[in-house]
N, C-alpha and C positions, 0 to 999 in steps of 0.2 A: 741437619745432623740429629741425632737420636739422642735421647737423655735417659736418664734411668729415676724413675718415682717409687719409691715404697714406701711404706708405713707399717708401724707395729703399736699395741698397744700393751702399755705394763703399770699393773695394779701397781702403784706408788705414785706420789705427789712430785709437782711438775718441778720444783724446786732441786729437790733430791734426784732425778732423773738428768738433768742438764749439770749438776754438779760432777754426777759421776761418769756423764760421758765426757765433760772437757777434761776434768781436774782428776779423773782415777783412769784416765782411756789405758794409763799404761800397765792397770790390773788386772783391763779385761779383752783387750786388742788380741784381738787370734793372732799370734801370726803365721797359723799353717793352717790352712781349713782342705773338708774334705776333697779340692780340688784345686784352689788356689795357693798361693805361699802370699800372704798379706804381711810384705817386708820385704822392702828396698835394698837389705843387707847383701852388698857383692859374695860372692862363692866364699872368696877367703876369709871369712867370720863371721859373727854370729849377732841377731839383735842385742842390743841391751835395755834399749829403752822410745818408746814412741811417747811426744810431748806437745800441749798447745803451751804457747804464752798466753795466756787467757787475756787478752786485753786486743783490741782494733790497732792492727800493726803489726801482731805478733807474729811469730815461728809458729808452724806445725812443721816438727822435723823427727827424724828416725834417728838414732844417736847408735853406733855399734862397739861391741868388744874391742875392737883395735884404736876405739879414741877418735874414729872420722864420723862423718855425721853426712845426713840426708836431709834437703831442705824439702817438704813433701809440697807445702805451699805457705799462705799466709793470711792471714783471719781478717778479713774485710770488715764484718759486723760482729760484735760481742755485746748482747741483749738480755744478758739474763733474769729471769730464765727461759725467756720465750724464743732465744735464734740465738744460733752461731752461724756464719756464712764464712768460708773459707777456700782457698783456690789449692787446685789437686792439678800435680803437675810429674807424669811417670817418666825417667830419665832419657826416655827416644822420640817423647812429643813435642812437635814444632810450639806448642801452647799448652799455659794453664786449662783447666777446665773449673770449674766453679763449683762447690757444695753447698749446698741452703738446707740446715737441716732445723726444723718447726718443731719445738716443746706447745702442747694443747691440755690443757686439764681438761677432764669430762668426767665430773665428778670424783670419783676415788682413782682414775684410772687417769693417765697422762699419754699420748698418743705421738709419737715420736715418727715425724716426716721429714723424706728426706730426698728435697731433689738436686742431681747432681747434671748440669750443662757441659757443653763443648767440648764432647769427646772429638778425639782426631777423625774415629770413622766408627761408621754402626755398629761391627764385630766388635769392637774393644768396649762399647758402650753394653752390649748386649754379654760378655764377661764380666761388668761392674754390678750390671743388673743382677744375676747371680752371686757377684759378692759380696754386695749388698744385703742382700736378703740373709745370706748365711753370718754375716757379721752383726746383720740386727738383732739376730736369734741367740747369738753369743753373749751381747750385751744385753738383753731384757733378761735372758736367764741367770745374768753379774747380777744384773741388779734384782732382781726377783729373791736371789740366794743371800744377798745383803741385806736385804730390808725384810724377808720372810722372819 
């Protein structure tokens, strides 16, 4: 089965870079990008809010305007600031899939990788690839605009 690997790198310390991907995700999380809709929100309403429980155990879930909630998956590993690992599970897959995403300082610059396993099939893995990349770009430039 196919995985999806990228990486991005953003001038800011690796501290402040893993803070604000788990603890602000719900600042900077697209949830419409140029081709995807990134949010589990059924037709009849609207996001309100996407959240980790920062802690080995916890909820990543989609929370909506009408009061129901979306369990996206749930955090295996919480290391910070060097990993989060957490399982990603889209409402028609027979299984979770697994996200391992790698905080790296290199000097002034923290380098944010992120591989994600066990898609159902290649095309769906090969759409993440894509949303990935476009959801990286979102959040380096959250954070870039925050710490600039």
């Amino acid at each position: 089965m196919a995985e999806v690997n990228e990486k991005i790198d953003i001038v800011a310390d690796r501290v402040t870079v893993f803070n604000v991907y788990v603890n602000r995700i719900d600042e900077w999380w697209p949830r419409r990008g140029e081709k995807y809709r990134y949010s589990f929100a059924p037709e009849s309403t609207s996001p309100a809010h996407i959240r980790f429980e920062a802690r080995a155990g916890g909820r990543f879930y989609e929370a909506f305007e009408d009061g129901s909630e979306y369990e996206i998956g749930t955090v295996e590993t919480y290391d910070p600031p060097n990993e989060i690992v957490y399982t990603w599970k889209g409402p028609d897959w027979p299984s979770a899939s697994t996200v391992h995403v790698r905080f790296v300082q290199n000097g002034d610059t923290t380098t944010v990788m992120v591989n994600h396993t066990g898609f159902p099939s290649d095309e769906v893995a090969e759409g993440y690839g894509e949303g990935t990349r476009e959801i990286l770009g979102v959040f380096a430039g959250f954070v870039i605009a925050e710490e600039g």
